[in-house]
Structure formats: structure tokens, C-alpha cells
C-alpha positions in Angstrom: 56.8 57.0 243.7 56.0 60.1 241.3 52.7 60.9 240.1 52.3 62.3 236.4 49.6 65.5 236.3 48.1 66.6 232.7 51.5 65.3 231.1 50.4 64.2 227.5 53.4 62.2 226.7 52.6 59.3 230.0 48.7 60.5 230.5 47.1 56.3 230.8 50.5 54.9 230.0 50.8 51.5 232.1 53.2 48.9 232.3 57.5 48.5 232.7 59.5 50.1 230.8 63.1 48.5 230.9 64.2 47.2 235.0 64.0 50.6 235.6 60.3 52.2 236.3 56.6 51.4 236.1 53.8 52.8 235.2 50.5 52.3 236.9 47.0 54.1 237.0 45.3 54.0 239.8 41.7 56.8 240.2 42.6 58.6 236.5 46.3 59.2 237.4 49.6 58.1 236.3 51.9 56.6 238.5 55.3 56.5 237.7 57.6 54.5 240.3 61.0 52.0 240.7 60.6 48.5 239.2 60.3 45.9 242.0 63.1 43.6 242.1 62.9 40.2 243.4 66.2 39.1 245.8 64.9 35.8 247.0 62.8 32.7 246.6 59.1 32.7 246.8 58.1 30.9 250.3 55.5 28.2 250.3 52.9 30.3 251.6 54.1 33.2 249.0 53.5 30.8 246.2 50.3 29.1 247.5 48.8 32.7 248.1 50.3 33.3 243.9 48.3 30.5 243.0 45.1 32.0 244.9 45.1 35.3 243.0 45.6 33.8 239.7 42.6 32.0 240.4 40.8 34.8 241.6 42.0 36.6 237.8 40.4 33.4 235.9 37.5 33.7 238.2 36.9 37.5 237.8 37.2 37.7 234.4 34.5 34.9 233.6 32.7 36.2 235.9 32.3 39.8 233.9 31.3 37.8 231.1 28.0 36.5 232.7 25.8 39.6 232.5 23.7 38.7 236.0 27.0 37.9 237.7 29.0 41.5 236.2 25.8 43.8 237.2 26.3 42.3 240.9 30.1 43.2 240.8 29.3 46.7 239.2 26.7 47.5 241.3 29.2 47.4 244.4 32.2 49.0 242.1 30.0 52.2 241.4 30.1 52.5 245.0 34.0 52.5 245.6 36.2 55.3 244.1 38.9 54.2 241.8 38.1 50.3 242.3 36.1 48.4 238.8 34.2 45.6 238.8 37.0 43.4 238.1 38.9 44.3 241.4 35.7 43.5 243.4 35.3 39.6 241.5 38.7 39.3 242.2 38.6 40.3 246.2 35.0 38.5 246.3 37.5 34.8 245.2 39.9 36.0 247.7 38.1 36.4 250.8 35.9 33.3 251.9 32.8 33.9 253.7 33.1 33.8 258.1 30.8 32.4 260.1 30.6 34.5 263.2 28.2 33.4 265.6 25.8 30.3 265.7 22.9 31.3 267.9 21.6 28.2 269.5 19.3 29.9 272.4 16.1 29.1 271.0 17.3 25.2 269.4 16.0 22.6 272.3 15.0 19.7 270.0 12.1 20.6 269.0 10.4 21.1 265.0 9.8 24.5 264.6 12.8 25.4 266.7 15.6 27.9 265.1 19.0 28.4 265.0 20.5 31.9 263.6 23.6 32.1 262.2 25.4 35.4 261.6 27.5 34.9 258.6 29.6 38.1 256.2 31.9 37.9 253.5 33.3 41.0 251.9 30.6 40.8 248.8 27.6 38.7 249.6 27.2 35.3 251.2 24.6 33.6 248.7 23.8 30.1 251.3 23.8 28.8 254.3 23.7 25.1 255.4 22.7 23.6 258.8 23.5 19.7 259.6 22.2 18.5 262.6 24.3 15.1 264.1 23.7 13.0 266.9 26.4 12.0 269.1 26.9 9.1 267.4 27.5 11.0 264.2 23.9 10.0 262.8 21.9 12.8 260.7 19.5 14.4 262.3 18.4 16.6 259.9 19.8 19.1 257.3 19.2 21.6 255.4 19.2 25.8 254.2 18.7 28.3 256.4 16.9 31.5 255.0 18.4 35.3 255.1 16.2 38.2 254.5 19.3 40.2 252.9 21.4 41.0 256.1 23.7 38.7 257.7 21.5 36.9 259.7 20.2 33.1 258.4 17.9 31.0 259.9 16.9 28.0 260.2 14.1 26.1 261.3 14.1 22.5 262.8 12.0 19.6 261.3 12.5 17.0 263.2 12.0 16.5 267.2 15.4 15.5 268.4 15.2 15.0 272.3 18.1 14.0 273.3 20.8 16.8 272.4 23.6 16.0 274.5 27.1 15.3 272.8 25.1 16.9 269.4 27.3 18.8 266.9 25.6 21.3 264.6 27.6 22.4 261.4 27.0 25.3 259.6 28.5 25.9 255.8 28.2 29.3 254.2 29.0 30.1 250.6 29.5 33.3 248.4 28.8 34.1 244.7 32.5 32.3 243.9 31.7 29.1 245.8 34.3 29.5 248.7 33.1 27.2 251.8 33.6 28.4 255.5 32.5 26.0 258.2 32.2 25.7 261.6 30.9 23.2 264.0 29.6 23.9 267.6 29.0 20.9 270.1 25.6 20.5 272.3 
């Protein structure tokens, strides 16, 4: 891969020019390098992850055309050298929100109760969800936890639920693009 310096003949020139080489910018500079040739078949998984990233180009260009929604992403992108506002919609679609820890220390059954729930995503997880079953797969009680802008949610209980054993509490997290992670914990 060659890099083009002050060369006013390829300076912002981008795309392929014959099967032979390709240009590219990446931070203000050219890049020149060999066209990529293809020897086999896509896999399954190549083509289902394809399929992801042209959704995440659909996605991240409507996104830039809702003013709230592109002043989020270029907030972010003003932060990151050489990466625009696009790049960060279309990583924010890519990458789903993970739930890594459901804190159930101070949950015993009681309203008022809370369960924390420690969930990231690579832009900004916008809700969290807390279902509440009985062992028999009854609701208990559901609803959103609240986050004071970190990655910690919580939730508070509503209902008295006194006997917890064989309980499962599910906890859904969402970002800005409406990817779902979930994850259940058993009592």
C-alpha cells in the first residue's frame, strides 16, 4: 500500500481504477494500493455478516438525515481522528448493546427493592427493560429501569413478590438503532 503526499494529479481521488489499484482516503490522505480479488465463494456467515453492513449503510445514512439523530453521531465523530459521523451510525447498527452484569444483591421481593444492571454498547444504550417471572412463567411485574447517563440502570420493584425461588428476571437493553441484547438470570 503507497500513500500519495501533496501530489496534485491523485490529491482526494477515490475509487478502482481498472483490476489493478485503488484509491482510498483515509485522515486527508491518498491511499493508493492493489485491487482485492476475490478467489472463492462467500461463506454463510461471510454473507449474513454482508447483509449486516448493508443494513447498517441504509441505517446510517437515514440516520444523518434526522438532525437530533446526526448531532448525536457528530458529537462522538469530532472526538475521533479521521472517523465522520457516518462511520460512527454505521458501527453504532453493527454492534448490539451487552448486558454485563445483573446486580440482584438488594432484590428480595420486596416494592421498593432494586436491581442494577450494568449495560454498554459502543455509542449509547438509550433503554433498559426489567421482566419479573414466577416460576411458573406468570408476570410478576415489568418495566424500565432508569440510568443517570453512565452504564448503570435501575430498577425499582412494585410489587411484593415473596416467594422468589425458581424466578427468572430478564433484562432487554437497546441502542439509538433498536438492536436488542437480552439476558435472563434465574432466582
Amino acid at each position: 500500500m503507497a500513500e500519495s503526499k501533496k501530489n496534485i494529479i491523485t490529491h482526494g481521488m477515490s475509487g478502482k481504477v481498472g483490476d489493478i489499484i485503488v484509491f482510498s482516503q483515509r485522515n486527508g490522505k491518498t491511499i493508493v494500493s492493489k485491487a482485492p480479488t476475490r478467489k472463492a465463494e462467500l461463506s454463510d456467515k461471510q454473507k449474513k455478516h454482508l447483509e449486516h453492513f448493508q443494513e447498517a449503510v441504509i441505517y446510517s445514512k437515514a440516520a444523518l438525515q434526522d438532525p437530533a439523530r446526526k448531532a448525536q453521531y457528530d458529537k462522538v465523530a469530532a472526538t475521533k481522528a479521521g472517523i465522520g459521523s457516518y462511520n460512527v451510525a454505521i458501527a453504532d447498527l453493527m454492534h448490539a448493546p451487552k448486558i454485563e452484569e445483573i446486580n440482584l444483591s438488594s432484590y428480595h421481593g420486596n416494592v421498593g427493592d432494586i436491581i442494577v444492571v450494568r449495560a454498554v454498547d459502543d455509542f449509547k444504550v438509550v433503554s433498559v427493560a426489567v421482566a419479573i417471572y414466577n416460576s411458573d412463567g406468570t408476570l410478576v411485574e415489568q418495566g424500565n429501569a432508569l440510568n443517570n447517563n453512565g452504564p448503570l440502570w435501575v430498577y425499582t420493584a412494585t410489587v411484593n413478590n415473596p416467594n422468589l425461588s425458581g424466578d427468572k428476571i430478564v433484562v432487554r437493553a437497546t441502542d439509538l438503532p433498536d438492536n436488542l441484547a437480552e439476558k435472563e438470570v434465574l432466582l
